[in-house]
FIVO-237128 format. One record per residue (C-alpha): residue in three letters; x, y, z. Coordinates in steps of 0.02 Angstrom, whole numbers, padded with zeros to 5 digits, always signed. Layout:
! FIVO-237128
ALAXYZ...
! end
This chain:
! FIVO-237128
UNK+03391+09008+10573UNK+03275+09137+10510UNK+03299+09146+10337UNK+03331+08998+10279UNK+03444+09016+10087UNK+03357+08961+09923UNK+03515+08902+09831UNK+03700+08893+09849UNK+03798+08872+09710UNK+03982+08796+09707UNK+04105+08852+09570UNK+04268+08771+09688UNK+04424+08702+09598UNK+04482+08716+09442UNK+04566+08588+09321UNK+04715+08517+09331UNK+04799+08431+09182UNK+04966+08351+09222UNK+05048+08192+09138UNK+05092+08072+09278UNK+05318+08107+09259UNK+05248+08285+09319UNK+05144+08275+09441UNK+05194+08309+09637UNK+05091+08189+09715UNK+05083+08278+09869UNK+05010+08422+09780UNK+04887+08327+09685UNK+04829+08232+09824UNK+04793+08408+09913UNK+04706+08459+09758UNK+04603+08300+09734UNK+04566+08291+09922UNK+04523+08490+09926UNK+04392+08467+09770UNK+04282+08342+09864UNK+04307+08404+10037UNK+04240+08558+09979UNK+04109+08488+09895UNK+04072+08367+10051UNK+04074+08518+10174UNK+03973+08634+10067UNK+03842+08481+10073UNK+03854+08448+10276UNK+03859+08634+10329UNK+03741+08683+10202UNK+03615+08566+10223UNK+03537+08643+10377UNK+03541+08813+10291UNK+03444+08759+10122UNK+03249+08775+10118UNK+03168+08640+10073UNK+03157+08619+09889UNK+03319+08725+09866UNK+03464+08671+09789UNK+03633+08662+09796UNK+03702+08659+09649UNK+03892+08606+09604UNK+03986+08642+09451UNK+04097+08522+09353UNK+04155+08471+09217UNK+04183+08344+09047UNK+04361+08358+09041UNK+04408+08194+09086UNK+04277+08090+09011UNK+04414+08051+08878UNK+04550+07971+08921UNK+04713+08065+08885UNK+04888+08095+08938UNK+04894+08217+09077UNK+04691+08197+09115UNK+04701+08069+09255UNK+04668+08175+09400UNK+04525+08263+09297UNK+04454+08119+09246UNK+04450+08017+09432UNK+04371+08209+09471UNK+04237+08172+09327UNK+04202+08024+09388UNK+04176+08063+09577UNK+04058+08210+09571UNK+03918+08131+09471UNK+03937+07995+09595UNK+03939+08087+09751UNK+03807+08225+09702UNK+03673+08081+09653UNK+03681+07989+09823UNK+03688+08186+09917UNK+03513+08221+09841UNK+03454+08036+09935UNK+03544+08103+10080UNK+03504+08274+10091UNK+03317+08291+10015UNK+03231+08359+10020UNK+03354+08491+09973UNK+03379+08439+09806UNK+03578+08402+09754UNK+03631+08459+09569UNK+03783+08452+09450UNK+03836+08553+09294UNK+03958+08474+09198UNK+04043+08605+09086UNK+04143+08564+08945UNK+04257+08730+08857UNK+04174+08879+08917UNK+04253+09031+08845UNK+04317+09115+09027UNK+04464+09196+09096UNK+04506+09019+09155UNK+04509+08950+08990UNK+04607+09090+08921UNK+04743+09070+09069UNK+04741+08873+09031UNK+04738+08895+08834UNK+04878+09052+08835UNK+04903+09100+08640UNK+04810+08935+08570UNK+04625+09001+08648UNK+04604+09097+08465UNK+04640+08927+08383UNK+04524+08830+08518UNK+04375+08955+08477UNK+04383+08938+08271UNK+04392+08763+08307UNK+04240+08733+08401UNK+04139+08851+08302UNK+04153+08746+08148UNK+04133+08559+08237UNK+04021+08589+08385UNK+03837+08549+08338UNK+03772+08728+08400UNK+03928+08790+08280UNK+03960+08928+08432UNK+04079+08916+08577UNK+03981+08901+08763UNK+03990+09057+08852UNK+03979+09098+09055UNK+03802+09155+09028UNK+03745+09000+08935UNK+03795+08909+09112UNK+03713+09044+09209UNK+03546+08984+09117UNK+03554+08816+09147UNK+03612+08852+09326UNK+03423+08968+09331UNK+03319+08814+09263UNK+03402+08693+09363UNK+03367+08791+09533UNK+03214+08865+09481UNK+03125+08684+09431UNK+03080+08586+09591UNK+03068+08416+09511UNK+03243+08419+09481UNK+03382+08315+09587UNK+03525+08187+09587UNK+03560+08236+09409UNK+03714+08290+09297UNK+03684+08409+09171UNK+03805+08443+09033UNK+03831+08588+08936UNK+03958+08568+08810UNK+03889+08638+08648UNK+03848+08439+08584UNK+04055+08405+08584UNK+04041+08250+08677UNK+03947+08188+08536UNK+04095+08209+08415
! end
């Protein structure tokens, strides 16, 4: 290889909230399976591409660290990826092995998931979230910078949620 890549960065999968009486579990299974097989293959393929020092870097989220009806897959999902990037960064260093944990991020995605209640969703976070602001894409973009910029960090989970799981 003759470049080797400073950082890749994994955005796969997105959420999936479904009570249990709707869920196909064929489909979820695909969808569980799919989120850590991608995150698995990004880590064996990648590994051999990544300088040392570099990162890979995998982004989550917090929406299943409370339990709820219809947040089961997303919450196993929570679960895993701290998990599984912590003992990658023991496997793979010394490429160093990251995770961003997003909470509501104002995106497309959240205003496909939200539909006409993302107005309602905004207001309320910007009066109870400690930073009284919703998180935007480039707030994640900066931690995603410091994170692969600063060599001394691996194994972790970093949230960025605007301080709402402390409500």
């Amino acid at each position: 290889m003759p470049h080797p890549v400073d950082h890749v960065i994994s955005t796969a999968g997105g959420p999936s909230y479904l009570p249990l009486a709707e869920m196909d579990l064929a489909e979820t299974s695909r969808h569980f399976g799919d989120r850590l097989a991608m995150t698995l293959a990004i880590a064996k393929y990648g590994q051999d591409k990544v300088r040392a020092g570099g990162t890979l870097l995998f982004i989550g989220g917090t929406g299943g660290r409370r339990p709820g009806v219809g947040r089961t897959v997303i919450a196993a999902l929570t679960a895993a990826l701290p998990a599984l990037t912590a003992n990658l960064a023991l496997e793979l260093a010394p490429v160093r092995v990251n995770l961003i944990a997003a909470g509501f991020v104002d995106t497309p995605l959240s205003a496909s998931l939200l539909g006409d209640r993302l107005e309602a969703r905004r207001e309320e976070l910007r009066s109870t979230l400690p930073i009284r602001r919703v998180v935007g894409p480039e707030d994640v973009a900066e931690l995603a910078l410091h994170i692969m910029r600063n060599e001394a960090l691996t194994g972790a989970t970093y949230d960025i949620d605007g301080g709402q799981q402390l409500l």
